[in-house]
C-alpha positions in Angstrom: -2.4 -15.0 -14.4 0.2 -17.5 -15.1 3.2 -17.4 -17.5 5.1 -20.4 -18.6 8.9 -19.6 -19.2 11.8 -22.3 -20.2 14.8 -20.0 -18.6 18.3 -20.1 -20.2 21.0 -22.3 -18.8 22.1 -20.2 -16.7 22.9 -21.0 -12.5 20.0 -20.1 -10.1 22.7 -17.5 -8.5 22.4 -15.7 -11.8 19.1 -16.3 -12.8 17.7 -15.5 -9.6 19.7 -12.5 -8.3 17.9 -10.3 -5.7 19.9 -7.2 -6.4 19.9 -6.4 -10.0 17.5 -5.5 -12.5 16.1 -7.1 -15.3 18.6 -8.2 -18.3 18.0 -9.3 -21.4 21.2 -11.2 -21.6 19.5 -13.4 -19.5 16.8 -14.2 -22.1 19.1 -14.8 -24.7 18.8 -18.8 -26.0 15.1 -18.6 -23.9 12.6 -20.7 -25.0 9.5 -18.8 -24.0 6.0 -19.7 -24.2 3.0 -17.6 -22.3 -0.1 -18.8 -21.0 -1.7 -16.0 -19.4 -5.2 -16.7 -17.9 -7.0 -13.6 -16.8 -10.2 -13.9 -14.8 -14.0 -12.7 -15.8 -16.0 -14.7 -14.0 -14.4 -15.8 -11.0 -14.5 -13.9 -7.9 -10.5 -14.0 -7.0 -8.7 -11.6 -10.0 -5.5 -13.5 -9.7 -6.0 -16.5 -11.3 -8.5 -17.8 -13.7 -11.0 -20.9 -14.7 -13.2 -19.2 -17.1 -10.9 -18.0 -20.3 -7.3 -18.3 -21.3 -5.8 -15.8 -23.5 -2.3 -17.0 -25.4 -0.4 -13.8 -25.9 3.0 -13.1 -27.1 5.3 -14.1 -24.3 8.1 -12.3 -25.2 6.1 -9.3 -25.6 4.2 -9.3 -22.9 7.0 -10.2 -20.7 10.0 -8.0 -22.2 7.6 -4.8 -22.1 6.1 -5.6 -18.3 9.1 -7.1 -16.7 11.9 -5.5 -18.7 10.4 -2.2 -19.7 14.3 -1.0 -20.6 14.3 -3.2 -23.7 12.3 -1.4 -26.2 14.1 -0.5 -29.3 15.3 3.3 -28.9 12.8 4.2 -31.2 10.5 3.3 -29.3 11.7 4.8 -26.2 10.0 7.8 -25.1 11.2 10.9 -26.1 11.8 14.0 -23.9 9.0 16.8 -24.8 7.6 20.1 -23.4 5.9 20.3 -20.7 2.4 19.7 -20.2 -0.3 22.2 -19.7 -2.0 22.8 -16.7 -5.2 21.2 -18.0 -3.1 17.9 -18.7 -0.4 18.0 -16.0 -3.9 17.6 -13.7 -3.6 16.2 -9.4 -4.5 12.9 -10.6 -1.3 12.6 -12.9 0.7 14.4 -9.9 -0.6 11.5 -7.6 0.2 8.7 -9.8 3.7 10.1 -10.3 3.8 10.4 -6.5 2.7 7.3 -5.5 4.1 4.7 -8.2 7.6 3.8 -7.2 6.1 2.0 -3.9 3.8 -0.2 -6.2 5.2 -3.8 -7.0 4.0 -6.5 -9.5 4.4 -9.6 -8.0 5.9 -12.8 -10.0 5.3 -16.3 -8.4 7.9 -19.0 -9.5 5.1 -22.2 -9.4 5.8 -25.6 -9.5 4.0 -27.3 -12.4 3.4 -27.3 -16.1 5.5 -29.3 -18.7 9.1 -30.4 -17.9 11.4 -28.3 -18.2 9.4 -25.4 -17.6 9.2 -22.4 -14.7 5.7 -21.2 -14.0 5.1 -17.1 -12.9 1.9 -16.0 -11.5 1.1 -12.7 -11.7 -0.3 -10.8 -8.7 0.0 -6.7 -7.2 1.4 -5.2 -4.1 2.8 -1.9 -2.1 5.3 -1.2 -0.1 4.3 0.1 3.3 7.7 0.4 5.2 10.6 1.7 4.0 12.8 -1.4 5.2 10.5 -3.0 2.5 7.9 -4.9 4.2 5.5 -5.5 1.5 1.5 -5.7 1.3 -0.6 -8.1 -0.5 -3.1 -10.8 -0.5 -2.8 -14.5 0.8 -4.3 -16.2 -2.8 -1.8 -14.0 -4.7 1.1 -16.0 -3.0 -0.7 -19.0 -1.6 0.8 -21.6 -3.8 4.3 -20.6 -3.1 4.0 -20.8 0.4 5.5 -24.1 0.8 9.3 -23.1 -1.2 11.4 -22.9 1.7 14.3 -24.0 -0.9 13.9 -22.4 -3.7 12.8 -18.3 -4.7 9.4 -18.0 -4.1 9.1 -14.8 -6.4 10.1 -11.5 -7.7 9.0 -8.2 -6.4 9.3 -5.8 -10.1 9.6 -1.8 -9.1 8.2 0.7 -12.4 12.2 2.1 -12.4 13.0 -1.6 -13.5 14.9 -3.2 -10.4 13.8 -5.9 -9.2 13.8 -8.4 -6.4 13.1 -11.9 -4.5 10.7 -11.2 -1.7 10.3 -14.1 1.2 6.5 -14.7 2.5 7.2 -13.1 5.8 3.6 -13.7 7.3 0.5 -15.1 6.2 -3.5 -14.4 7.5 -5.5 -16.9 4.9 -8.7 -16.1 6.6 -8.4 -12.7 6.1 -6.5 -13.1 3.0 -4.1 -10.7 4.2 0.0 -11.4 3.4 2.8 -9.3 4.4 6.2 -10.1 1.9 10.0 -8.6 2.7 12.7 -7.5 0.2 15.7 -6.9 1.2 17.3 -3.9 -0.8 19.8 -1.9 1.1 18.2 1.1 1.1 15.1 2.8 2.0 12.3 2.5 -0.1 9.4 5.0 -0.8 6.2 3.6 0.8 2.3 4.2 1.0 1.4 5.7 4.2 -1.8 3.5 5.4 -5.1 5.9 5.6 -8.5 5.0 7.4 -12.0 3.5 5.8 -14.3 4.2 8.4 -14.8 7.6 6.7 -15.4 6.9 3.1 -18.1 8.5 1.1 -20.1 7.7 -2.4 -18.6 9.2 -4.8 -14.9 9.9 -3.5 -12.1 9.2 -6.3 -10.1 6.2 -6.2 -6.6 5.0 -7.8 -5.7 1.5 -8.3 -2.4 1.0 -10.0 -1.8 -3.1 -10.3 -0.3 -6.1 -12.8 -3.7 -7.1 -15.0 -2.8 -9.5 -17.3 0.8 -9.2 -16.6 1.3 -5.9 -17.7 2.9 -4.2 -14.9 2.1 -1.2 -13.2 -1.4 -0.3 -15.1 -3.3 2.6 -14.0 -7.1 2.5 -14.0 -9.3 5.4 -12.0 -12.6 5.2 -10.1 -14.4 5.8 -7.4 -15.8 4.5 -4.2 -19.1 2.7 -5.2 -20.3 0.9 -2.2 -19.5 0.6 1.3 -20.4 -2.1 3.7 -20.2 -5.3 1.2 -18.8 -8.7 1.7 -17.5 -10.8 -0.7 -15.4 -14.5 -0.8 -12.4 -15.7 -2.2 -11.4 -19.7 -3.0 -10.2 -19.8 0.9 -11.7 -17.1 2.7 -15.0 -15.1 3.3 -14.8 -11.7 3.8 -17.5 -9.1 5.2 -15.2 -5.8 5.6 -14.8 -4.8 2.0 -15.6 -1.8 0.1 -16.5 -1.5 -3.9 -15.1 0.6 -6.2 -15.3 1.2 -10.1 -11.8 1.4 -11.1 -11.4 -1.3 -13.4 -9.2 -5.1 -12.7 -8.5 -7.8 -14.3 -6.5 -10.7 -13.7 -3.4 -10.0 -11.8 -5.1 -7.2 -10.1 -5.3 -9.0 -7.0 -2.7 -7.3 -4.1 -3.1 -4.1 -5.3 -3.3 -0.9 -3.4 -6.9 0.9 -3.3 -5.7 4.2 -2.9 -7.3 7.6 -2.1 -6.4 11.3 -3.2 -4.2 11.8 -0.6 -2.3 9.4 -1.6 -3.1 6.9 1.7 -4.0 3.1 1.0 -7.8 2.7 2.1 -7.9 -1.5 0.9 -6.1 -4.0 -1.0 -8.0 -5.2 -4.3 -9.0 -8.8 -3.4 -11.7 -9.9 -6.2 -14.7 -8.9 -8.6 -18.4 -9.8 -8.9 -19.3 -12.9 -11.0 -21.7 -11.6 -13.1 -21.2 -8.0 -13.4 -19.1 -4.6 -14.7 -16.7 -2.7 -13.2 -18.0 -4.2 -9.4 -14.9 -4.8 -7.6 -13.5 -5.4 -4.2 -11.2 -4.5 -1.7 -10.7 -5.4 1.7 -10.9 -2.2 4.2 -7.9 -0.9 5.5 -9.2 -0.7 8.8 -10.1 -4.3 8.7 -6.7 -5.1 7.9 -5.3 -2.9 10.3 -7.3 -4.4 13.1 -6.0 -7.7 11.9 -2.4 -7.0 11.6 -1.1 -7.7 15.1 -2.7 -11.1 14.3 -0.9 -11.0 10.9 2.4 -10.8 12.2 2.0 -12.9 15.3 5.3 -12.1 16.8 4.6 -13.2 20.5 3.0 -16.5 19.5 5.1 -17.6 16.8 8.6 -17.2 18.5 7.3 -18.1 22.2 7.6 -14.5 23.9 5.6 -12.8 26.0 4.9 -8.8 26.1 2.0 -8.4 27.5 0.4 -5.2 26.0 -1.8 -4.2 22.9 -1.5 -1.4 20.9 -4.4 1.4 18.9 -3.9 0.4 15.7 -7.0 2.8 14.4 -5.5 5.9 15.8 -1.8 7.7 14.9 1.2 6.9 17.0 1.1 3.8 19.0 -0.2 3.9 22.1 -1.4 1.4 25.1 -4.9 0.3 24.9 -4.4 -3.0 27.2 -1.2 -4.1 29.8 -1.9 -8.0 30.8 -1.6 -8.5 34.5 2.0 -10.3 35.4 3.3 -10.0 32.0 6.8 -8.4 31.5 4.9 -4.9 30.7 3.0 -5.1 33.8 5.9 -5.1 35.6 7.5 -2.6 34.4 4.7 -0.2 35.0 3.4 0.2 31.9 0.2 1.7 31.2 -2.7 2.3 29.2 -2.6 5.6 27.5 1.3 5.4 27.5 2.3 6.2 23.8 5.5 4.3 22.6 8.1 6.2 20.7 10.7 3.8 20.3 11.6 -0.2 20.3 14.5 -2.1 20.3 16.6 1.1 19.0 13.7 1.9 16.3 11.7 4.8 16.2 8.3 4.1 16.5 5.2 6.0 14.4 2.3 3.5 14.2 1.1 0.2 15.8 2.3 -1.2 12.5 5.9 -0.5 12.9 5.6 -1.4 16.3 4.2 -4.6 15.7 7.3 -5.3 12.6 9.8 -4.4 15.8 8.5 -7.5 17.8 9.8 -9.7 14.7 12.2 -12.6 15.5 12.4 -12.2 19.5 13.0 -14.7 22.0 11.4 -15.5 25.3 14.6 -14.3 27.7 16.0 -11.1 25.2 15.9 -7.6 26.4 13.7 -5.1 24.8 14.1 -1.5 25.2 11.1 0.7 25.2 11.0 4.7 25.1 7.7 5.7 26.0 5.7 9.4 26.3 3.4 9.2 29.6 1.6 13.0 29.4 4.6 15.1 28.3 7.6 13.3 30.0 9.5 10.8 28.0 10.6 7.8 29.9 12.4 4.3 28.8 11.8 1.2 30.5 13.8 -2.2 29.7 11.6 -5.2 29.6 12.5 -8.9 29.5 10.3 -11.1 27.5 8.9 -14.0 29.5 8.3 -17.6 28.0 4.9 -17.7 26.4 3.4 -20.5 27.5 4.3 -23.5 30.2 4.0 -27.3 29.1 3.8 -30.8 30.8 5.7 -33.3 29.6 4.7 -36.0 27.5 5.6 -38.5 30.1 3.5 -36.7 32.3 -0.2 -37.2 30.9 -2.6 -34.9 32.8 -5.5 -37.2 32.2 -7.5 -39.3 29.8 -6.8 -39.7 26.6 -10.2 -39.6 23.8 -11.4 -36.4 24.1 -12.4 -33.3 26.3 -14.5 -32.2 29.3 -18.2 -30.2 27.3 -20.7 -27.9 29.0 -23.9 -27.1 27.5 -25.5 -23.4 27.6 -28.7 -22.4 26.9 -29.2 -18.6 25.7 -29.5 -16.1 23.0 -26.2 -14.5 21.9 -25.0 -12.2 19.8 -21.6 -13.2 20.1 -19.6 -16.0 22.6 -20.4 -14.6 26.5 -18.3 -15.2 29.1 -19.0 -19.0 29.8 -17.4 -18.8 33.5 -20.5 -16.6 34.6 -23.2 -18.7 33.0 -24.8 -22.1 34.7 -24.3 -25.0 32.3 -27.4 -26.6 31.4 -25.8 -30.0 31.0 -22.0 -31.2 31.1 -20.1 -34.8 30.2 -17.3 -35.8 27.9 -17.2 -34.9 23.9 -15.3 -37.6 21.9 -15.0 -35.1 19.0 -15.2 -30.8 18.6 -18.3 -31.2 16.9 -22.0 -30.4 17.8 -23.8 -33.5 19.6 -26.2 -35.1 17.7 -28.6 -34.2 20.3 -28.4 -30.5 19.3 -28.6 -31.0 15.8 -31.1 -28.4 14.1 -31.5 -26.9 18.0 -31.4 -22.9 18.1 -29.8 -20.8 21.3 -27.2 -23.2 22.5 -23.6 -22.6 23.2 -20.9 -25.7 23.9 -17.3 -25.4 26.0 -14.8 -28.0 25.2 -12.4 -28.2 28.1 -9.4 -30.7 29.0 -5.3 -30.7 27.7 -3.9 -31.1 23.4 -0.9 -33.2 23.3 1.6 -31.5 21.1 3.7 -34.4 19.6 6.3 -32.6 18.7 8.5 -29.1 19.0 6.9 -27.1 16.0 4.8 -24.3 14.6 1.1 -25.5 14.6 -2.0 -24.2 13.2 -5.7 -24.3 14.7 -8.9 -24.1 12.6 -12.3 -23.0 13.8 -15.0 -23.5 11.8 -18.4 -22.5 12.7 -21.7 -20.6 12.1 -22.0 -18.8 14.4 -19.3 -17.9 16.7 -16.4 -19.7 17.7 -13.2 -19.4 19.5 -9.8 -21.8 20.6 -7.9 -20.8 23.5 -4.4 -22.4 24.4 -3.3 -21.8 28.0 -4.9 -18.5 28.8 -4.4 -17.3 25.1 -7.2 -16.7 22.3 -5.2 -18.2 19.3 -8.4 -18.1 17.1 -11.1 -15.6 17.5 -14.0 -16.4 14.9 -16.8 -14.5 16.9 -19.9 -12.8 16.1 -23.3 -14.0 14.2 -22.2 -15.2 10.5 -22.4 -17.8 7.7 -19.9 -20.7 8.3 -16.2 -19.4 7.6 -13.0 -20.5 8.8 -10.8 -18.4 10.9 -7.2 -20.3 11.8 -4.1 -19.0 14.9 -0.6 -20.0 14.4 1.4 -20.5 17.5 4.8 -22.3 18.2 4.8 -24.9 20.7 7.2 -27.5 22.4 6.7 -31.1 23.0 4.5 -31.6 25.7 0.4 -31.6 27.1 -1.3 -27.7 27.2 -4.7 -26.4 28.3 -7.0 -26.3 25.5 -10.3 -24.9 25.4 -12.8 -24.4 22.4 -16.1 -22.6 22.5 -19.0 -22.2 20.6 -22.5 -20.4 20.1 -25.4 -21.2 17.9 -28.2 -18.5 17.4 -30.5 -19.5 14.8 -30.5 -21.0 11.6 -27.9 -23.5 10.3 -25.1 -24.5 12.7 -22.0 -25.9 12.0 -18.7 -26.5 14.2 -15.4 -27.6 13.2 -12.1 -27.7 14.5 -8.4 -29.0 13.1 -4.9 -28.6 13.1 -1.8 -29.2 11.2 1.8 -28.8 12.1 5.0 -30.5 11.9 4.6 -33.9 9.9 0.6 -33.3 10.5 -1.1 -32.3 7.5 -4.9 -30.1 7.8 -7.2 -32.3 9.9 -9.7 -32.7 12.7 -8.2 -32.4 15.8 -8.6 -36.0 16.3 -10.0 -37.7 19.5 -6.0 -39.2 20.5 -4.8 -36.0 21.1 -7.6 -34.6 23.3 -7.3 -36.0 26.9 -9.7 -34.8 29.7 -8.9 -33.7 33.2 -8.1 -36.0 35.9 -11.1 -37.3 37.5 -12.2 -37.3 41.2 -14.0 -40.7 41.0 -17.2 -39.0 39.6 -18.1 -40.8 37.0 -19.1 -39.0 33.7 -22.4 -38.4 32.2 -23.2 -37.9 28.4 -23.9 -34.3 27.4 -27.2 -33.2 28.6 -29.3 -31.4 25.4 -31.2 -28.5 26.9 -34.7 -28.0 26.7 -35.8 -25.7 23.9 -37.6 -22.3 25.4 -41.2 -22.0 24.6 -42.2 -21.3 20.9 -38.3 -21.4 19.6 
């Protein structure tokens, strides 16, 4: 949903104030004209291609964005209260849960001169230092305003505020947002999916059609769908009946207990009241990868946390990391981090934020029933060679050709490679093309041109991964349809071990790997930035295609 607003001549420090509600001072003089596109037939409910609807700008955005300018008359008016029949749980949840619901407003480049573009989209908070939950297509297109406001988080009470795109999983099409408020803000508590039955109530409470904080009521529908957006495919979703419309997308799917169980991502083509919502317990799984704090400012931990289960506690230490040697251990529950109090792998994972390799980080820990605190320093993430140092051959990378059957990418290190030689390209070798049970290594160094954040693309059907150094950066594993899963890291200057694997099953097989980073826009990972190992004088062979087992 998009609105088109010529603002008043005012300065962008008063047009764009993050503190203070909505005025309608600021309108005064405003030229406003509303295109507002609402989607019926696309899958993604935040934008549209099918039908536009021209509303009444002023209306629809003076009653959804400024809901204190009505004319008194208009205003509610106090009254009685309401019986029991009326006053029922549903309207106690609704009350309970709607001051941590936002509708989302995207400034957007665009349009005719002269003109500020707003598209609409739906969110909650989930922390109470306002870290705020959404999806990657609602905010997508302001990704790239690193000088400008990249849009306005709007609260039911009235206040609003500019939030900053604080990470980003387009895969997934997951997005966390902050605001920054001074004060702590109600917030949805995050529930579980595994569990969900036909039949069980749902709430959705979202902007459709830029009319903020709507209320529509359903139930759970159908479990174990999958669905796709304009960027991402999605097979952890669950459907529900409560109605959507454009703008939708972002908001909470919320139980009766008042717990977020997914995030409204899209609706059926061709179709009524069948809509979407990505599992919380997908997203949960996801969100260390989300926030990314290790990989994208160079530290090293070492540990991973249950993010399924309450509290936050130790499912993995990595051997010589800076937890290892402090002796922590699996099972260990953490109950504080760098002086915050710690609940949930979530809040854990929002403490690691905006380290550096070399800081101290305090830990408070509960092993059995004693309480301890340990002080960790974080270690650099990741060693380099230097450019002037070239580990080998420029052109591409080492490749070794499996045969087998997989279900999803075995341990290549325990397998016999059926054939081996150099790849000039991450890309199947002609050789294999329409071949069944195969899997492929690519082995050798990426030269990293320059000190930046970079992100990898693997692209496969079926299972793929890309390692740098030791580290999985993308993990797109398992038998599936091609789809794109991406890792964002930050790197210096310099040569790093890269590996990239891949499995075919049967059927139609695809592999496809790029990058883009500082000054490199989305591409294949081309051939000039791939060197091999240095030789021992062998001389390399070709890949070797594996014989096909009898009656594949």
């Amino acid at each position: 949903m998009m609105i088109l607003i010529a603002p008043p001549a005012l300065p962008a420090s008063e047009r764009f104030r993050s503190s203070t509600s909505c005025s309608t001072r600021k309108l005064v003089g405003a030229k406003i004209v509303a295109v507002i596109r609402a989607k019926y037939t696309t899958r993604t409910v935040a934008d549209s291609r099918e039908r536009t609807l021209l509303l009444a700008a002023a209306a629809v955005f003076l009653l959804a964005c400024f809901p204190g300018s009505m004319p008194a008359d208009e205003k509610e008016e106090k009254t009685a209260p309401l019986p029991p029949e009326r006053d029922n749980p549903t309207v106690h949840l609704i009350k309970r849960v709607m001051p941590s619901i936002v509708a989302l407003r995207n400034f957007q480049p665009g349009g005719p001169k002269g003109l500020v573009n707003f598209a609409a989209g739906s969110g909650a908070v989930i922390h109470p230092e306002g870290y705020i939950l959404t999806n990657d297509h609602v905010i997508m297109a302001v990704a790239g305003n690193k000088d400008r406001p990249q849009g306005l988080a709007l609260f039911a009470d009235g206040s609003q505020y500019i939030f900053k795109i604080l990470a980003r999983l387009p895969a997934e099409d997951i997005a966390i947002l902050k605001i920054e408020t001074g004060k702590s803000l109600p917030f949805l508590s995050l529930g579980r999916s595994h569990d969900l039955v036909l039949g069980e109530p749902t709430l959705v409470i979202g902007n459709p059609n830029g009319l903020a904080h709507s209320v529509s009521t359903g139930i759970v529908s159908g479990l174990q769908r999958s669905t796709s957006t304009s960027t991402s495919y999605l097979p952890a979703v669950v459907q529900t009946t409560a109605p959507i419309s454009g703008g939708s997308s972002g908001s909470p799917l919320i139980n009766a207990l008042g717990q977020i169980i997914g995030v409204i991502t899209s609706q059926h083509d061709n179709g009524q009241n069948l809509n979407f919502a990505i599992t919380i317990d997908h997203i949960r799984n996801r969100f260390p990868r989300l926030i990314n704090a290790e990989n994208l400012n160079g530290f090293l931990l070492g540990l991973e946390i249950d993010m399924l289960e309450p509290g936050a506690r130790i499912t993995r230490v990595a051997p010589d990391s800076p937890a290892a040697r402090e002796n922590l251990q699996p099972g260990d529950l953490i109950t504080g981090a760098g002086g915050r109090k710690i609940t949930s792998g979530f809040e854990f994972h929002l403490a690691l934020m905006n380290r550096a390799a070399g800081e101290e980080l305090p830990i408070s820990i509960l092993r059995g029933k004693k309480s301890e605190a340990v002080l960790l320093k974080l270690a650099p993430l990741l060693s380099t060679i230097a450019l002037e140092k070239p580990p080998g051959k420029p052109g591409g990378l080492d490749l070794d050709v499996y045969e087998g059957n997989w279900s999803q990418l075995p341990d290549f290190d325990k397998l016999k490679a059926a054939g081996n030689g150099k790849a000039g390209s991450l890309s199947i070798p002609p050789g294999l093309a329409g071949k069944d049970y195969f899997g492929l290594r690519f082995r050798g160094f990426v030269r990293i041109p320059k000190d930046g954040i970079y992100t990898f693309y693997a692209g496969s059907d079926d299972g793929s991964s890309i390692l740098i150094g030791d580290r999985i950066l993308v993990q797109n594993d398992g038998l599936h349809a091609y789809s794109e899963a991406s890792g964002t890291i930050k790197l210096k200057a310099g040569f790093y071990p890269f590996t990239a694997n891949f499995f075919e099953a049967a059927g139609e097989e695809k592999f496809t790997v790029s990058w883009e980073g500082p000054g490199i826009k989305k591409q294949a990972l081309p051939a000039a930035a791939l060197f091999t190992k240095k030789t021992t004088g062998k001389k390399n062979k070709p890949p070797v295609v594996p014989c096909q087992p009898a009656g594949k």
